[in-house]
C-alpha positions in Angstrom: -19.8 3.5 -26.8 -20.4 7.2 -25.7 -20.0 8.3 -22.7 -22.1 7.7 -19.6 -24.7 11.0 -19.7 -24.8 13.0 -16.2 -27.4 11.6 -15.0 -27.0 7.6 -15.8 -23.7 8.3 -14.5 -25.0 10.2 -11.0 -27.5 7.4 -10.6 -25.0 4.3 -11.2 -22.7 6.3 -8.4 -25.9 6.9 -5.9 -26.9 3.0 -6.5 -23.0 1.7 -5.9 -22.6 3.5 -2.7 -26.4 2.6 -1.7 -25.6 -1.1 -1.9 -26.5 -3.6 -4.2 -29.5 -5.0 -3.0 -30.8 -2.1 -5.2 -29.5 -2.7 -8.5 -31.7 -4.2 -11.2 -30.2 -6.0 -14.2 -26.8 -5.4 -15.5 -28.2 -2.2 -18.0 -29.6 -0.5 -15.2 -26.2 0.1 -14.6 -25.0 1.4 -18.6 -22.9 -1.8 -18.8 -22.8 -3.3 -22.3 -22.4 -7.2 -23.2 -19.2 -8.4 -25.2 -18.0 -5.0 -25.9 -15.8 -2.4 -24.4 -16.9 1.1 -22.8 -19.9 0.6 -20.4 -18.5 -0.1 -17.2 -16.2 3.6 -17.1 -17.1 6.5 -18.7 -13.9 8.7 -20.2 -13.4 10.4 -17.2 -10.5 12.1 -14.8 -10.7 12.2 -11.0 -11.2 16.0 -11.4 -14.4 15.8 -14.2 -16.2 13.3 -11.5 -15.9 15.6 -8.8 -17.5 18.3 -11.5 -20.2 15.8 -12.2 -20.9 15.2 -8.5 -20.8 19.2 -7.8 -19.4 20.6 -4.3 -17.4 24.0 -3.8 -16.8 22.8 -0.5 -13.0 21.7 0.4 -12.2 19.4 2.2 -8.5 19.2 3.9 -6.3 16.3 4.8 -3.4 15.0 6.3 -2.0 11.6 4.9 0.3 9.7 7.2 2.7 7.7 4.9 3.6 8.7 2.0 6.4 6.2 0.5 4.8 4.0 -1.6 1.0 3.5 -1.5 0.6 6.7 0.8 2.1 8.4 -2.2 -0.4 7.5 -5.1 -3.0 7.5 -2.6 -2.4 10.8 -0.8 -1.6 12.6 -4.8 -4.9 11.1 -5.8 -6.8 13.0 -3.1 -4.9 16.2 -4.0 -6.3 15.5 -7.7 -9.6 16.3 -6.2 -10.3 20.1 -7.0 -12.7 20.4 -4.0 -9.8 19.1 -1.8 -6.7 20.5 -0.3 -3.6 18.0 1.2 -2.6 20.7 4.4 0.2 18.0 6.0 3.1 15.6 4.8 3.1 13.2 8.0 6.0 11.3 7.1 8.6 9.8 8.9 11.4 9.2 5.9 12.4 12.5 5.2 12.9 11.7 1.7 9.7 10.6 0.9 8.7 13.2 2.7 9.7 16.0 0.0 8.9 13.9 -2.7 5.4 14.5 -2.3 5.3 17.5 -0.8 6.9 18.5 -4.2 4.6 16.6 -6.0 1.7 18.3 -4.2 2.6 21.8 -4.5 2.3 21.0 -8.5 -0.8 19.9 -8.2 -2.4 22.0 -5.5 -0.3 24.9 -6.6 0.6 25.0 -2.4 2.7 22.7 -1.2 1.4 20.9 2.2 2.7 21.6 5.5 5.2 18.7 7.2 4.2 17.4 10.2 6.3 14.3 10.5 4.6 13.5 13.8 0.4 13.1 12.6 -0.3 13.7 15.7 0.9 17.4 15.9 -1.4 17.4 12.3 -4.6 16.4 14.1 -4.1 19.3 16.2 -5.2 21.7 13.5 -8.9 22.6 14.0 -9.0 23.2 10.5 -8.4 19.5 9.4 -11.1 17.8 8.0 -9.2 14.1 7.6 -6.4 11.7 8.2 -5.6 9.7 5.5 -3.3 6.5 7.0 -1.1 4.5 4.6 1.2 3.6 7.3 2.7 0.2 8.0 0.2 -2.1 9.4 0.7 -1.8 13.0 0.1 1.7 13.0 -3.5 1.5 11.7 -5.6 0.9 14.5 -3.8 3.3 16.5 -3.7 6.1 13.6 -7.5 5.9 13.0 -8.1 5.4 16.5 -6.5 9.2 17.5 -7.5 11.0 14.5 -11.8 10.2 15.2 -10.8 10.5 18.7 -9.5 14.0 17.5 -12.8 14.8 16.0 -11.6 13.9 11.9 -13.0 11.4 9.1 -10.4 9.1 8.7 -9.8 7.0 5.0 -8.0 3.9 6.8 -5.7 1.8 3.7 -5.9 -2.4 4.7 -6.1 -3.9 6.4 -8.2 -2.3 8.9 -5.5 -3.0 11.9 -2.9 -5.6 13.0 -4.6 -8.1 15.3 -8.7 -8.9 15.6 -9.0 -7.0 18.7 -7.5 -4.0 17.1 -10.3 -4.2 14.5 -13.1 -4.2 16.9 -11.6 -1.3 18.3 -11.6 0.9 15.4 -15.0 0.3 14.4 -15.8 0.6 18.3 -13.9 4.4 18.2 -15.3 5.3 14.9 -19.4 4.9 16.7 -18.0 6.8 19.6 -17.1 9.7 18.2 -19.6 9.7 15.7 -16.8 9.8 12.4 -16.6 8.5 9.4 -13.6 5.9 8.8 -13.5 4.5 5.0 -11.3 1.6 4.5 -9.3 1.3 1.1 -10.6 -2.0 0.0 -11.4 0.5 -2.9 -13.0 -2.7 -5.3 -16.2 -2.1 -3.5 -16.3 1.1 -5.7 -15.0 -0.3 -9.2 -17.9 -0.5 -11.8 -16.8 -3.7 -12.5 -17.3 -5.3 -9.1 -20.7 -3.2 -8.9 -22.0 -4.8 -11.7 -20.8 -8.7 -10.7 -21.9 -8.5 -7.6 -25.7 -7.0 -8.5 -25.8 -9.8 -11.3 -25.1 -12.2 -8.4 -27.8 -11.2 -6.2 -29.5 -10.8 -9.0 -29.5 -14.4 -9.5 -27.8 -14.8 -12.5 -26.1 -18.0 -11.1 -28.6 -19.3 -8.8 -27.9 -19.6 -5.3 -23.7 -18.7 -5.1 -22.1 -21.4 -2.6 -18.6 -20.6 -2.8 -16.2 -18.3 -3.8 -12.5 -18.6 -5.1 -10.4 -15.8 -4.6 -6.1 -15.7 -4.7 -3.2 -13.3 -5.0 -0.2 -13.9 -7.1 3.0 -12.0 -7.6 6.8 -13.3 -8.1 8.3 -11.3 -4.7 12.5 -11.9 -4.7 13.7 -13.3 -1.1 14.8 -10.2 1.2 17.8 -12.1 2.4 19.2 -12.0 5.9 19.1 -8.5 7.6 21.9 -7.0 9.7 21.4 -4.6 12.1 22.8 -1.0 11.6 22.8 2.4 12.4 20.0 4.2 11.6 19.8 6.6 8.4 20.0 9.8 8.7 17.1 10.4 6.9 14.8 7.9 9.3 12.7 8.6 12.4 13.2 4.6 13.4 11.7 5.6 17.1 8.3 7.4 15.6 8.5 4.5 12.1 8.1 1.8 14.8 5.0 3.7 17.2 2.9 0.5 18.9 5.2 -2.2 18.2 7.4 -3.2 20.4 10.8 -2.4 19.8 13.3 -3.8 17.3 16.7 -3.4 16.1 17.2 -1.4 12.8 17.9 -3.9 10.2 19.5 -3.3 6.7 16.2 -5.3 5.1 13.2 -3.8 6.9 12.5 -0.8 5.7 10.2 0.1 3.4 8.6 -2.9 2.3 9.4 -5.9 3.7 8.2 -5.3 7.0 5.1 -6.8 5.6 6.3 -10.3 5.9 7.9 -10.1 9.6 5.1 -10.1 12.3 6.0 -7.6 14.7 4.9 -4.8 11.8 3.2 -7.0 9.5 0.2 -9.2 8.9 1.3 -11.2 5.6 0.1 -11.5 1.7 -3.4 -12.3 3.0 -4.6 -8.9 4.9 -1.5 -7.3 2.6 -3.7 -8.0 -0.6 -5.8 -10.8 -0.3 -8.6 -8.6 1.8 -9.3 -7.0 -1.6 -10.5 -10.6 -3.2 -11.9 -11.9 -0.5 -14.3 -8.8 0.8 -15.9 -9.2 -2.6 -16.1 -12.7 -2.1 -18.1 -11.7 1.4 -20.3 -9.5 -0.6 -21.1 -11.7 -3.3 -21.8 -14.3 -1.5 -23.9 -12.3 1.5 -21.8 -13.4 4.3 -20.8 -11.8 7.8 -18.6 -14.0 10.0 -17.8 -17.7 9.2 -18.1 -20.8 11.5 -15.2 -22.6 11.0 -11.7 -21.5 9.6 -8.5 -23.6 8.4 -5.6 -22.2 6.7 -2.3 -24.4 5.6 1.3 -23.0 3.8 4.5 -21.9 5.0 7.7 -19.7 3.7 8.3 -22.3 1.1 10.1 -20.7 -1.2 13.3 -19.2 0.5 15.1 -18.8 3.2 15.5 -15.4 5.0 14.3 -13.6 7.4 10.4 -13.8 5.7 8.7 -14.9 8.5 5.1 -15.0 7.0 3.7 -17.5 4.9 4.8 -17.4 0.9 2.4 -19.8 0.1 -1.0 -20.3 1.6 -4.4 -21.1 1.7 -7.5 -20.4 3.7 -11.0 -21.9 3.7 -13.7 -19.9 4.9 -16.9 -21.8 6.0 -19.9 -20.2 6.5 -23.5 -20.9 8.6 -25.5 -20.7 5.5 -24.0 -23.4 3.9 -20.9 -21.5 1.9 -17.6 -21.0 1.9 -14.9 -19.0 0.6 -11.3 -20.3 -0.2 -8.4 -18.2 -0.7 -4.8 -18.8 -2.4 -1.7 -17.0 -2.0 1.2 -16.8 -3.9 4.2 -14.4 -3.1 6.7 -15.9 -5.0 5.1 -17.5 -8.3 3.2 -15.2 -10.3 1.5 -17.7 -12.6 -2.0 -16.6 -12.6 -5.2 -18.1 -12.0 -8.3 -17.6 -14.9 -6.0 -15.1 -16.8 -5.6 -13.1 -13.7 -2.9 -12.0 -10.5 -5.9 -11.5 -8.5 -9.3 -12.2 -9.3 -12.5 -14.1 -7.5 -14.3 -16.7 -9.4 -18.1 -17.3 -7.8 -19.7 -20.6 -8.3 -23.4 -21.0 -7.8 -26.1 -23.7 -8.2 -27.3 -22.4 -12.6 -23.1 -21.2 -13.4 -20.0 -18.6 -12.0 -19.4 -15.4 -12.4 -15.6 -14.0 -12.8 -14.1 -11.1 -11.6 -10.5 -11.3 -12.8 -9.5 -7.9 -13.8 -10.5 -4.4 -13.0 -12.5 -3.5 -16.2 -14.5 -6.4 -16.2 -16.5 -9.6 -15.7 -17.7 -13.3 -17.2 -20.7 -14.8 -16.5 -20.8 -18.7 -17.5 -23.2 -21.8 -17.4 -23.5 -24.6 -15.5 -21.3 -26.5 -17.7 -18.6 -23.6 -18.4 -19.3 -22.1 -21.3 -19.3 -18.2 -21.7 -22.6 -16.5 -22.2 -21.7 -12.6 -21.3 -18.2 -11.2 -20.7 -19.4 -7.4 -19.5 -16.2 -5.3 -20.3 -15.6 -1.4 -19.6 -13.0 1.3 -20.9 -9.8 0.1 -20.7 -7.4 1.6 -17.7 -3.6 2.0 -16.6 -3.5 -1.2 -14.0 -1.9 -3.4 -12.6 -2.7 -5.5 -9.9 0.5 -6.6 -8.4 1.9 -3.0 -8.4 3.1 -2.2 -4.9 1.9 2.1 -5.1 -0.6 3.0 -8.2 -2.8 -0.4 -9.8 -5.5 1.7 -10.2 -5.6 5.7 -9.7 -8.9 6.2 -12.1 -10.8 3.7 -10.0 -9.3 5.0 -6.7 -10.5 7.8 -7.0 -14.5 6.8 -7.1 -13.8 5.1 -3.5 -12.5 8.7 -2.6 -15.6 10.6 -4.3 -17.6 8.2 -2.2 -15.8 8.7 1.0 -16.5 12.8 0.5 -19.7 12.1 -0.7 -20.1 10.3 2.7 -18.6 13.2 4.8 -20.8 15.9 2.9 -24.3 14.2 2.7 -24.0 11.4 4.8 -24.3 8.9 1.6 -23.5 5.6 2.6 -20.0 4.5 2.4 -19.0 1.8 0.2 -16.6 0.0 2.7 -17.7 1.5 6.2 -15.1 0.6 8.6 -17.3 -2.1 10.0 -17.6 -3.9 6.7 -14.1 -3.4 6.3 -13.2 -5.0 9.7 -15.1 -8.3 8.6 -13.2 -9.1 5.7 -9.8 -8.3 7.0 -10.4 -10.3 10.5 -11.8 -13.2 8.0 -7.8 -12.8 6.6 -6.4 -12.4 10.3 -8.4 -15.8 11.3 -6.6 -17.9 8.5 -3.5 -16.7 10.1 -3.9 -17.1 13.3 -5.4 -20.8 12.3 -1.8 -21.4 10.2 -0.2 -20.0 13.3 -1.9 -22.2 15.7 -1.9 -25.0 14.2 -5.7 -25.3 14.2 -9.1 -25.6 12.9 -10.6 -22.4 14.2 -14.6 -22.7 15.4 -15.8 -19.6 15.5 -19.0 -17.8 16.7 -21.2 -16.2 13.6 -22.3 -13.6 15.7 -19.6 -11.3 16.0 -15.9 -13.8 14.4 -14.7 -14.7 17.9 -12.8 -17.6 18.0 -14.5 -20.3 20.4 -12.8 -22.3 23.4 -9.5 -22.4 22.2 -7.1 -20.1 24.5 -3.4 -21.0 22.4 -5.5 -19.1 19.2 -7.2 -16.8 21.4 -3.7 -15.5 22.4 -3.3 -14.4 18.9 -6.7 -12.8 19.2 -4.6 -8.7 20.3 -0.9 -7.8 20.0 1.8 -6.8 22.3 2.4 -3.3 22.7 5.6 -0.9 23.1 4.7 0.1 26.9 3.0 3.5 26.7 1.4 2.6 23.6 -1.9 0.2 24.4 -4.7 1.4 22.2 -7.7 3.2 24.3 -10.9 3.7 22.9 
């Protein structure tokens, strides 16, 4: 297939971030049936941002830079019409790492501000970029709008439900732009399922099937010791209240220890499930249940290994999700995917290239497939740096024109609280009822209680 011309490939960009209540058929969108190349055209992050057109720059600041901070903060430095002006890092380390790695790309390296805050003081900054821990993301978004920058917000949007309502309650106060990093609401491939789906390719959809798999080793039993040298433990800890310094925390397994973290479902299974909300048209659910546990091991993994959440919704849908930390055997071929079921057949979204549509009865009539990409799914920094960066042309696209962002924070709040409430069901030991209007939980005060978060004194969030 040749590659998409400039303006099928302007127009497919325009209709992705307009919403897909737009899109027509699946070649309104260049996408070809049973054969590669129609979902991606051959292009780098910098040749989109040519195709798109914009001298202006735009600067950042990305808090956290280990890990995912790293492949997202040197993907936003790939974009010619941008310019990374801070490291705001508290490991020292990783700190130079990509500071280095910036100044090759950028030809000048960023400033480093290991305090953000100190960052959002520059007049010139145009954006925070936060791929903190979780507990810092509410607060981090909330400062830099209230510090008059766009912020692009990695998931989960924040730590507790209340947190999440905050965000999206700064971001209309102070009239900025926050873009959450669920960034399959810009892959071609999810476009093009989702406008088939409401499309009616399958009918009505009724439910929606999403997981997470990956083969994570224990983390074993921590013990606590001094510091590193290299670590700011007091800044690295922010909100939370405080903890000793273990030997097993930092960087990554605080995901799995509630104080920092929120668990595999906001960690990755937001990703599935938003598009699971979108296909199916959903908001907030009515009623919630979630069972699982730390099956596999035991350490000092205090989140759940193993779990699954069912998702019921007031127009007669639902949407179940399975986890899997420690057994990556996949579902449909795939580590993550989202399988939609409707009233004429199901649609599959199982890897980031592509889709199947099938019958009633299972058969395959159309698997829609596009240039093949580096990815993978269960990769803890980089699964998918080409199709980052259209989430990122979106967000500037956003900040320049004021074109609709593709997962505005509020949309982005939805699908991680629907995540957060299968927690805080597990963790209650309860079927949650919840009001449709706006995903509070109703007339239960023990699951209410898990509703906010305790706070390092000094540090409550303030809209």
């Amino acid at each position: 297939m040749e590659k998409y011309k400039r303006r099928d490939f302007i127009r497919s960009a325009a209709l992705a971030g307009a919403g897909v209540s737009l899109l027509g058929p699946v070649e309104l969108l260049g996408l070809t049936k049973d054969q590669p190349g129609g979902i991606l055209p051959g292009f780098s992050a910098k040749s989109y941002s040519r195709i798109i057109g914009s001298n202006e720059r735009l600067t950042v600041a990305c808090m956290g830079v280990n890990a995912r901070g790293f492949a997202v903060g040197t993907n936003f430095a790939n974009q010619p019409d941008c310019e990374v002006l801070y490291t705001c890092e508290v490991d020292k380390r990783a700190a130079d790492k990509f500071t280095a790695e910036v100044g090759k790309i950028q030809s000048k390296a960023p400033k480093e501000a290991p305090d953000f805050r100190k960052a959002l003081e520059d007049k010139d900054l145009d954006i925070l970029m936060v791929a903190a821990p979780d507990h810092w993301h509410a607060t981090a978004a909330i400062l830099g709008v209230q510090a008059g920058k766009h912020v692009y917000l990695e998931k989960p949007a924040s730590h507790s439900p209340r947190e999440g309502e905050m965000v999206v309650e700064a971001s209309r106060k102070y009239n900025k732009l926050i873009q959450m990093g669920n960034q399959r609401r810009s892959w071609p491939n999810s476009v093009g399922a989702i406008a088939e789906i409401r499309n009616g390719v399958i009918g009505k959809p009724y439910m929606a099937k999403a997981w997470y798999t990956n083969n994570r080793a224990p983390i074993g039993v921590g013990k606590i010791v001094e510091v590193p040298s290299w670590l700011d433990y007091e800044l690295w800890q922010g909100p939370a209240p405080r903890r000793p310094y273990k030997d097993n925390l930092i960087h990554y397994n605080w995901h799995w220890m509630w104080n920092w973290g929120t668990g595999e479902g906001p960690n990755n299974g937001t990703h599935t499930v938003d598009l699971a909300r979108w296909g199916l048209g959903v908001d907030f659910p009515v009623r919630v249940s979630s069972s699982g546990g730390r099956y596999h091991f035991t350490d000092d993994w205090e989140t759940p290994d193993t779990q699954i959440m069912n998702m019921e919704f007031g127009n007669n849908t639902m949407i179940s999700w399975e986890g899997r930390s420690a057994n990556r055997q996949p579902i449909e071929g795939a580590g993550a995917g989202v399988m939609f079921h409707g009233e004429k057949g199901s649609v599959l979204i199982g890897d980031s290239t592509s889709y199947k549509v099938f019958d009633i009865t299972g058969k395959l009539l159309r698997h829609v497939k596009g240039e093949a990409v580096e990815n993978d799914v269960r990769s803890l920094s980089t699964p998918s740096q080409k199709l980052d960066a259209i989430h990122i042309r979106n967000f500037f696209d956003g900040i320049r024109t004021g074109a609709k962002l593709n997962s505005e924070i509020a949309e982005g709040h939805k699908s991680t609280l629907l995540m957060q409430l299968g927690n805080i069901a597990l963790r209650s030991g309860r079927v949650l009822n919840i009001n449709p209007e706006n995903g509070r939980i109703l007339n239960d005060k023990k699951a209410m209680k898990l509703w906010t978060r305790e706070y390092q004194p000094g540090w409550e969030l303030k809209v």
